[in-house]
PALOKE-372580 format. One line per 3 residues: number of its first residue (from 1); their letters; for each residue x negated, y negated, z of C-alpha. Coordinates in steps of 0.02 Angstrom, whole numbers, plus 50000, padded with zeros to 5 digits. Layout:
BEGIN
NUM	a	X/Y/Z; ...
REM end
This chain:
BEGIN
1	xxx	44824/44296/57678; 44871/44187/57534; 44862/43996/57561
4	xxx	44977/43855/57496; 44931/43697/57463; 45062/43576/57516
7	xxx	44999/43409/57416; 44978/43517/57254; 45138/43590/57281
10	xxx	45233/43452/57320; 45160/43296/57185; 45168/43433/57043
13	xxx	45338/43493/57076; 45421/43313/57118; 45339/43244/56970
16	xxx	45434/43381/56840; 45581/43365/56955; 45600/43187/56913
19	xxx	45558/43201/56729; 45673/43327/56702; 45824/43234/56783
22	xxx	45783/43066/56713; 45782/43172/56534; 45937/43256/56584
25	xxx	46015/43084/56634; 45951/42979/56528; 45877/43026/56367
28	xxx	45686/43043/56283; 45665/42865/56301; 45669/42853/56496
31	xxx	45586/43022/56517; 45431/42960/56396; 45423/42801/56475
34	xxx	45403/42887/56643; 45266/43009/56577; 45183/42861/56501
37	xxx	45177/42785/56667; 45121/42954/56760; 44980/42966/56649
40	xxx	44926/42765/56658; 44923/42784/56860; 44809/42948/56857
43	xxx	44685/42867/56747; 44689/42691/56863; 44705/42806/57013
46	xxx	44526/42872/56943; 44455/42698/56909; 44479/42637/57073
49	xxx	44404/42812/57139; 44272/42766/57058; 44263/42605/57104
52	xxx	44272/42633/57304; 44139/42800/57259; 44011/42646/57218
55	xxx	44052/42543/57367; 44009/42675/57484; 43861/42726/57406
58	xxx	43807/42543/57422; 43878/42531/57614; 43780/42697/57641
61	xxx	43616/42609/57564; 43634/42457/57682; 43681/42556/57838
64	xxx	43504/42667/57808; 43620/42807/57773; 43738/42788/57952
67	xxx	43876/42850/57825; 43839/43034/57804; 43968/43105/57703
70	xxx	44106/42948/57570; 44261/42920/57637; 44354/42962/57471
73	xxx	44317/43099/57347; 44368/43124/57189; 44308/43286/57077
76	xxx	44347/43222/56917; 44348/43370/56816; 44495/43430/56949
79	xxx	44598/43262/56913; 44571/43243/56723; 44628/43443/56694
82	xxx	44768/43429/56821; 44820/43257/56727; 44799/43352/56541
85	xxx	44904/43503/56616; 45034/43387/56701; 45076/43332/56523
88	xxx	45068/43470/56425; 45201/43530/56569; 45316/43398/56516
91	xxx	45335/43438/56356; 45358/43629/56407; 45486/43591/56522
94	xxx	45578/43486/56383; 45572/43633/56254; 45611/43780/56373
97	xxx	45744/43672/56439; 45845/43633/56279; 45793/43812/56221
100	xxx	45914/43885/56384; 46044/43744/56361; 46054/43817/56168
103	xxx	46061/44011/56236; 46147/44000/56380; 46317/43951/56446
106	xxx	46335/43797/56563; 46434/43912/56687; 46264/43964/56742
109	xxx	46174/43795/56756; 46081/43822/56930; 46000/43969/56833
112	xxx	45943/43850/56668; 45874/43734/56775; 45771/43870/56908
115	xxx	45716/43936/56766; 45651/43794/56683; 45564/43729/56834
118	xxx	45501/43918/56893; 45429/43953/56708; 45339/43794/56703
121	xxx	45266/43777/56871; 45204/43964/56861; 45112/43922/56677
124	xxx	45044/43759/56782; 45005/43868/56938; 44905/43991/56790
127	xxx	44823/43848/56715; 44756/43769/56837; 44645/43914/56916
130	xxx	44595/43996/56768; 44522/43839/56682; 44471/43779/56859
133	xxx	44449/43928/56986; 44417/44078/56874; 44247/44130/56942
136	xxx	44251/44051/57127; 44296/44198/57244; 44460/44127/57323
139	xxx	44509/44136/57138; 44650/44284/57187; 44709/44202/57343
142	xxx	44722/44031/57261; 44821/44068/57106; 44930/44195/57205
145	xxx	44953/44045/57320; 44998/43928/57208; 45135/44056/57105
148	xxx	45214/44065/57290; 45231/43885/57326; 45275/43816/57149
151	xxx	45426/43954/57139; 45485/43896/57325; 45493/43720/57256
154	xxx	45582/43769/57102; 45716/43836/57186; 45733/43697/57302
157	xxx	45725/43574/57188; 45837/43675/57065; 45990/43675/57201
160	xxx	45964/43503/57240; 45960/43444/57057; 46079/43552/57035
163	xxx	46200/43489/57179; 46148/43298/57114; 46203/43325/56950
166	xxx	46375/43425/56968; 46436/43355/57161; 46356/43183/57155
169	xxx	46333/43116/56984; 46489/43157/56920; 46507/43011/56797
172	xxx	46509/43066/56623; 46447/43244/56687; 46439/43327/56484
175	xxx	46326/43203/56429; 46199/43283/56550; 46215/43428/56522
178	xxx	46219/43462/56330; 46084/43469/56211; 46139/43322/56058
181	xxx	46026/43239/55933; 45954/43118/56035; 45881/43248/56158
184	xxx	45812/43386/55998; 45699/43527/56068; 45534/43424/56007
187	xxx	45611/43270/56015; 45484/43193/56157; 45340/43249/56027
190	xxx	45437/43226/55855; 45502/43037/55905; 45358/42962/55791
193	xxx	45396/43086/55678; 45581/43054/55641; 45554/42852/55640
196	xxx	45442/42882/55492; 45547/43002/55407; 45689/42897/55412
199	xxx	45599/42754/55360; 45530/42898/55218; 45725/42906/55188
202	xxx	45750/42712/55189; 45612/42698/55054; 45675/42859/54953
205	xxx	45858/42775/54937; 45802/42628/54891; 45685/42678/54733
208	xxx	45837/42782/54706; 45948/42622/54697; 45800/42527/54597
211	xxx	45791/42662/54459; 45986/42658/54452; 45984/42472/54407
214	xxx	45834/42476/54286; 45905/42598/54197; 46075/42491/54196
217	xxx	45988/42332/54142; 45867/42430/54019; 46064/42485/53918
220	xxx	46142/42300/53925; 46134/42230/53770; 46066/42062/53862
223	xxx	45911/42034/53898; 45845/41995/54087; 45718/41949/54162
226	xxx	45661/41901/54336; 45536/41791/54427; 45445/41760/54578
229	xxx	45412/41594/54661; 45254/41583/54584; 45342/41606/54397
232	xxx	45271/41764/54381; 45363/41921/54318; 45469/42040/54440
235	xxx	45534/42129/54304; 45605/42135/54096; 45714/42255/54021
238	xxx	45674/42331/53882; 45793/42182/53770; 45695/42037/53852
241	xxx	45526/42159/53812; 45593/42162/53610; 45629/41935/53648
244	xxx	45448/41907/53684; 45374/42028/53568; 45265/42117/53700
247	xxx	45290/42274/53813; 45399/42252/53985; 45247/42348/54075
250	xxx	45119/42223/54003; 45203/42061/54068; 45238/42140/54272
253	xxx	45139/42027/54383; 45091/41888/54236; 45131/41720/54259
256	xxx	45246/41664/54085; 45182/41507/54069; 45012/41580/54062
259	xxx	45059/41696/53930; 45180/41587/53835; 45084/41435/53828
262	xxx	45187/41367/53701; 45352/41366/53784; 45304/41206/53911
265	xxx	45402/41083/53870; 45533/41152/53768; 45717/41151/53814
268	xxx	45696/41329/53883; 45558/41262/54004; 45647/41118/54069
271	xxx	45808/41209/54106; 45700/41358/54203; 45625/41212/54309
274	xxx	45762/41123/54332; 45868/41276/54406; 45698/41313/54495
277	xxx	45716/41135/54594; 45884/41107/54607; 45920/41283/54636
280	xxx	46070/41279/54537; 46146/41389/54384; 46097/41319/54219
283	xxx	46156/41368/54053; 46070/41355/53885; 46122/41368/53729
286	xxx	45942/41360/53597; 45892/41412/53417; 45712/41492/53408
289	xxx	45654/41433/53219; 45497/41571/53222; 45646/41711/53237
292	xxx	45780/41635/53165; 45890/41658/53283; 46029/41567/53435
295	xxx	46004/41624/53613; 46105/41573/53762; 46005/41574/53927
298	xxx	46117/41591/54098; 45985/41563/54245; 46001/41586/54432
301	xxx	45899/41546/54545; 45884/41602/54726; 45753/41569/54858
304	xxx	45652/41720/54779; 45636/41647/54606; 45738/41658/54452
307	xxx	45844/41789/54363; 45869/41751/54164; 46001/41836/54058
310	xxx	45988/41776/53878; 46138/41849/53728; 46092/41839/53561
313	xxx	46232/41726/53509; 46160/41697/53323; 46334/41779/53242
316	xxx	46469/41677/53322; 46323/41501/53274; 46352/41566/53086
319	xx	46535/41573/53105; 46554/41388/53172
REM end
């Protein structure tokens, strides 16, 4: 004589049932979300457990005991496992389902989804007594018990989700059933995963695009330069590094006017802070006596800071 026990049965088996259509239906999102929310009601469930637990045992003291035995119970070690268990049943279902949708044919749906159920349930129905029942002596009966009513309500709940999906549902019916890239195999435990490898991605392409332009600007026969708002340097070319006399790595994150005391207040100066305040292009045309030479300065400001490009213009001076 084996026995079934209806509530186990029942909650278990409605639970995957409605994760598994609500993953089938509508994606990882909506199947996480509901997981998510299993798993926050089990743990308040326990809370208030416990919370009712202590007003009985106070009731109990002020009645001189006239309560023998608490109206709820809760064995904790029972609810926490069968919570832990519950999810790691999820995720099965999730992987042995896409795993069938990959191997088998659609023409034999009912069986994907029976299976799917059966398998999981049975590995729950395993689970459950060995790391719960294993030495108590209905230990046989129980898990023998459970395998019976857990495959009974897989293949109930198979036709019927079955029948739902093909009869009832019939509104964009392939989207349901076919495994795409925003259902993957791991996808309910990957999710984090893939958002930070495609941000990985994001970051890769755009050092790519970075070291593309440096090494454009570093072959121009200008030099450049760039600011922040705080007139301190983004970045020099390796022209604008030859300008100043000092190494493009050693001025990155110096302020110029700190380093170049001696250019406030010449024309230079005035027409970086003017295009600073005005925020408009300025153009410069200046002879630096301690190199001997004619520059013209184009600057451009935005609401980052300033970008310089300055030509040695020296030859076509002579020729005027």
């Amino acid at each position: 004589m084996y026995t079934i026990y209806p509530g186990s049965v029942i909650i278990f088996s409605t639970v995957l049932f409605a994760v598994l259509l609500i993953f089938i239906k509508e994606g990882v999102k909506s199947a996480r979300a509901l997981i998510i929310g299993v798993i926050i009601s089990n743990v308040l469930l326990s809370a208030l457990f416990g919370i009712t637990s202590l007003q009985e045992i106070v009731l109990r003291s002020s009645t001189n005991g006239y309560l023998e035995k608490p109206v709820f119970i809760l064995d904790y070690s029972y609810f926490m496992v069968g919570t832990i268990i519950l999810l790691i049943d999820f995720i099965l279902m999730v992987i042995l389902y896409q795993f069938l949708m990959s191997k088998i044919k659609s023409n034999y749906y009912f069986f994907i989804l029976f299976i799917a159920l059966a398998s999981v349930l049975i590995f729950d129905a395993f689970a459950f007594n060995i790391l719960l029942k294993y030495h108590a002596p209905d230990f046989e009966t129980s898990l023998i018990g459970h395998i019976i009513g857990k495959l009974v309500a897989a293949f109930i709940f198979s036709i019927i989700l079955y029948l739902y999906i093909k009869y009832i549902d019939t509104e964009d019916k392939t989207t349901g059933l076919l495994s795409d890239h925003n259902r993957g195999i791991y996808a309910i435990l990957r999710y984090r995963k893939k958002y930070k490898d495609l941000k990985l991605e994001k970051a890769q392409v755009e050092k790519k695009l970075v070291s593309q332009l440096e090494a454009t600007l570093n072959k121009i026969s200008d030099g450049f330069m760039s600011f922040d708002t705080h007139w301190c340097f983004t970045y020099i070319n390796i022209k604008a590094g030859e300008f100043l006399g000092k190494k493009p790595k050693n001025l990155l994150g110096k302020h110029i006017w700190t380093e170049f005391p001696k250019s406030v207040g010449l024309p230079f100066y005035e027409a970086y802070q003017k295009a600073d305040k005005t925020q408009t292009t300025q153009n410069l045309q200046e002879y630096h006596e301690g190199i001997d030479k004619w520059y013209e300065h184009r600057i451009y400001p935005s609401s980052n800071g300033l970008s310089i490009y300055f030509t040695d213009i020296t030859e076509q001076k002579k020729l005027n």
